[in-house]
TORBAPA-40351 format. One record per residue (C-alpha): residue number from 0; x, y, z; residue in one letter. Coordinates in steps of 0.5 Angstrom, whole numbers, plus 2048, in hexadecimal, padded with zeros to 3 digits. Example, Ala and Ser with C-alpha at 12.3 -4.5 7.8 and 13.67 -1.06 7.14 Angstrom:
<atoms>
ATOM   resi     u     v     w   resn
ATOM      0   819   7F7   810      A
ATOM      1   81B   7FE   80E      S
</atoms>
This chain:
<atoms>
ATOM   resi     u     v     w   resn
ATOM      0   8B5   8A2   8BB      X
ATOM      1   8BC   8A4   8B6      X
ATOM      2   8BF   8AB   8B5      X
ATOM      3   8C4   8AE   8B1      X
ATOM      4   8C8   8B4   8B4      X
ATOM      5   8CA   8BA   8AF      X
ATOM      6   8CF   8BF   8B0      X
ATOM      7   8CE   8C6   8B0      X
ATOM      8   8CD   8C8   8A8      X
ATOM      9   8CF   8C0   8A6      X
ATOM     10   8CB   8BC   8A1      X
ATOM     11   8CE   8B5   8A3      X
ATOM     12   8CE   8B3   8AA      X
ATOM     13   8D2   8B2   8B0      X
ATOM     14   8CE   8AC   8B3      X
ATOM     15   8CA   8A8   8B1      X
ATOM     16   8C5   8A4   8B8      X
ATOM     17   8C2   89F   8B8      X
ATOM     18   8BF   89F   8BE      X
ATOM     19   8BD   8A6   8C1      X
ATOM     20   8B9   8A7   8C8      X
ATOM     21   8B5   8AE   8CA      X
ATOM     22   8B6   8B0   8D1      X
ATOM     23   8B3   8B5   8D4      X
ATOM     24   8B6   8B7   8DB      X
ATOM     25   8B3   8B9   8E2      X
ATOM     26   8B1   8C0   8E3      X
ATOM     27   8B8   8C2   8E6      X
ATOM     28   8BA   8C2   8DF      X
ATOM     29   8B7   8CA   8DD      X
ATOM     30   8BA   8CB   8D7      X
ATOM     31   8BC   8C5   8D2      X
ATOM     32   8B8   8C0   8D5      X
ATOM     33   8B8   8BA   8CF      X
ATOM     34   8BE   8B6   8CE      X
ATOM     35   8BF   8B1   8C9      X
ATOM     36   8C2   8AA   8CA      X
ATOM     37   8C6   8A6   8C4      X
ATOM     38   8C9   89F   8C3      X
ATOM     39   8CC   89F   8BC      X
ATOM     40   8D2   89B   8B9      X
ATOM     41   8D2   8A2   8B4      X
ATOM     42   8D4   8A7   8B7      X
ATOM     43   8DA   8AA   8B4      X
ATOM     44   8D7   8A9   8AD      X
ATOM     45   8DA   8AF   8A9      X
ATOM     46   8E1   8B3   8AA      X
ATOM     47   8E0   8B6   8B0      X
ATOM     48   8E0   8B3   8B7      X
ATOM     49   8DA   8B5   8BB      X
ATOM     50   8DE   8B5   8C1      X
ATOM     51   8E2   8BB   8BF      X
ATOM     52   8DB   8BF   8BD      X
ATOM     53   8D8   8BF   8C5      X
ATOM     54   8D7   8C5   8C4      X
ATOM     55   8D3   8C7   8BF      X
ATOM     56   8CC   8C7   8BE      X
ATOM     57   8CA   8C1   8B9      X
ATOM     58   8C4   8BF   8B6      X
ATOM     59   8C0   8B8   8B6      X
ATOM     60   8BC   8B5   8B2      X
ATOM     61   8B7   8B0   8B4      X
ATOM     62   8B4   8AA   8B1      X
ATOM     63   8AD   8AD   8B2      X
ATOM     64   8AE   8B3   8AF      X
ATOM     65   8B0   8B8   8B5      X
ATOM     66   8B6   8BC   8B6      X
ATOM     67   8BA   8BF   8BC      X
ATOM     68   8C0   8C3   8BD      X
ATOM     69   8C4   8C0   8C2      X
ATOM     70   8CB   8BF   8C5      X
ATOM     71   8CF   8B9   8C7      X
ATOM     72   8CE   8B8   8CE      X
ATOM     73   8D2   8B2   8CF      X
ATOM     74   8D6   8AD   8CA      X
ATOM     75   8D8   8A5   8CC      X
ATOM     76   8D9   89E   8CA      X
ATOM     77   8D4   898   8CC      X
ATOM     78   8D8   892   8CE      X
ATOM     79   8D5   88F   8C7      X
ATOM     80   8D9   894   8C2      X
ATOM     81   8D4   89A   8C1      X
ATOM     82   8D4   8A1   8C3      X
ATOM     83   8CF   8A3   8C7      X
ATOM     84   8CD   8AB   8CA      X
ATOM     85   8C9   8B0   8CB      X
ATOM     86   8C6   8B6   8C9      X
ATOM     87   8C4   8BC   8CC      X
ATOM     88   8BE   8BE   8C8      X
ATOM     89   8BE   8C6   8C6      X
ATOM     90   8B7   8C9   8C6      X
ATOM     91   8B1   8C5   8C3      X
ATOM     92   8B1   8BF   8C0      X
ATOM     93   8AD   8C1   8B8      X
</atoms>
């Protein structure tokens, strides 16, 4: 599945995914239990580097029509170029 990750307030993108996975953790993990892995060669795609933004409640947009507000959990390189990460999902998916 893809995805776009928003700034708070913005109207263009900060990332664009192209491959997005919805984890749900165990029962350890009370409060925010869903994460979102990504792989994309498109991660910086505005100004602002995502990096910089860890703390700030963010908004994705999935390919299917659902939304979340998350934080970026962990950000990488793969051996192949793309960044890949995860995102800690804040409340529901919509």
């Amino acid at each position: 599945m893809k995805a776009m990750l928003y700034m708070s307030g913005a109207k263009d993108p900060v990332g664009v995914f192209d491959e997005v996975t919805i984890v749900t953790m165990n029962d350890n993990h009370k409060t925010a239990p869903q994460r979102i892995t990504y792989k994309t060669q498109r991660l910086n795609v505005g100004k602002k580097m995502l990096e910089l933004f860890r703390d700030e409640k963010m908004s994705l947009k999935l390919e299917d029509g659902r939304t979340c507000d998350v934080l970026v959990q962990h950000s990488s390189l793969d051996t192949e170029g793309n960044a890949v990460g995860v995102l800690r999902v804040l409340g529901d998916l919509n």
